[in-house]
N, C-alpha and C positions, 0 to 999 in steps of 0.2 A: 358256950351256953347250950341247953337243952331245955326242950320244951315234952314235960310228959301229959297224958293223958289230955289230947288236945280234945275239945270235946267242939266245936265250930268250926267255920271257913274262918272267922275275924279273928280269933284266938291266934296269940303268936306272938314273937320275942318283942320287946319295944326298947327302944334305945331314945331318949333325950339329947339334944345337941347344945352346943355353950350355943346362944343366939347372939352374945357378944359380939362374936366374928361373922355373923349377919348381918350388925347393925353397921356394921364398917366398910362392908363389900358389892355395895350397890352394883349391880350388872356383872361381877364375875361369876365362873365358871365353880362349880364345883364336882368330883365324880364320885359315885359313890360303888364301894365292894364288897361285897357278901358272898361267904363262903357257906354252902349249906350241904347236907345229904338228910334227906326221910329215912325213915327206918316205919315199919307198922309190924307187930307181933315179931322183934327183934332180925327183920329180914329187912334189907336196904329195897326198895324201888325205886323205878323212875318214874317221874311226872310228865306230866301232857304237856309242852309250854302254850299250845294253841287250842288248849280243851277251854271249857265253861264250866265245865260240873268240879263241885266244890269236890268230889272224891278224889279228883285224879290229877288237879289243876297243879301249877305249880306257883312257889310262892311269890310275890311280886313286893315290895317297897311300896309304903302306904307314907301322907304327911300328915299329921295329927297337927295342925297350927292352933295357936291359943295367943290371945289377943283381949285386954280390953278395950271395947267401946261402950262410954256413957259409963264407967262404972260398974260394964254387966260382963263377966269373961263371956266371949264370943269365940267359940269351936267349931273347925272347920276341916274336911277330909280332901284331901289329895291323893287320890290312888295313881300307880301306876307309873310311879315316880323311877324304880329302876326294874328291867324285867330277868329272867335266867337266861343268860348264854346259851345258845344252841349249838351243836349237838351235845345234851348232859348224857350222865351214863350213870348205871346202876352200880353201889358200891362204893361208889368216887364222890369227891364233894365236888359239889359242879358252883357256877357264879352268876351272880345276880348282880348284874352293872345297871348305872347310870348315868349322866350328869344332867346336873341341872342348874340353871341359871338364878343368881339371885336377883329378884325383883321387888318394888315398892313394896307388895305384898310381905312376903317373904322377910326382908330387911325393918319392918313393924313388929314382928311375933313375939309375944314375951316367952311363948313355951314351941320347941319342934320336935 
């Protein structure tokens, strides 16, 4: 996948999960892996992993959860869910690990 003409820090790839295999996995383990490289004006850099500033930051694993209650879809963000492997390098696709635990939360979501 590729993402052009990003124009935000929140802009960026999104992926849907089957929540199926959520609603059956109360308390296990899940990990998550992503393989990425930046590119800006067709040249590769590297990211900050321990910067703040949306220019230089690098990308982190967000959970977008979706859920009805009462009848009203109820949306909710989870950042920070897997972050980039340290030492990354310019050029190279470097990785974005996780894991995370399923919980009551988590095993309720109609959409992730």
């Amino acid at each position: 996948m590729r993402l052009y003409n990003r124009n935000g820090w929140s802009s960026g790839i999104g992926q849907y999960l089957d929540t199926r295999c959520l609603h059956r996995s109360l308390n296990e383990f899940y990990e998550i892996h992503l393989y990425f490289r930046l590119e800006e004006n067709n040249s590769t850099f590297t990211c900050d992993p321990f910067s703040s500033s949306d220019d230089d930051r690098c990308p982190w694993i967000t959970f977008k959860t979706q859920r009805y209650v009462n009848g009203e879809l109820d949306t909710s963000y989870n950042g920070r869910r897997a972050d980039v492997v340290v030492p990354n390098s310019d050029g190279d696709f470097d990785l974005v690990h996780g894991v995370f635990k399923v919980d009551e939360i988590l095993q309720g979501v109609q959409r992730l």
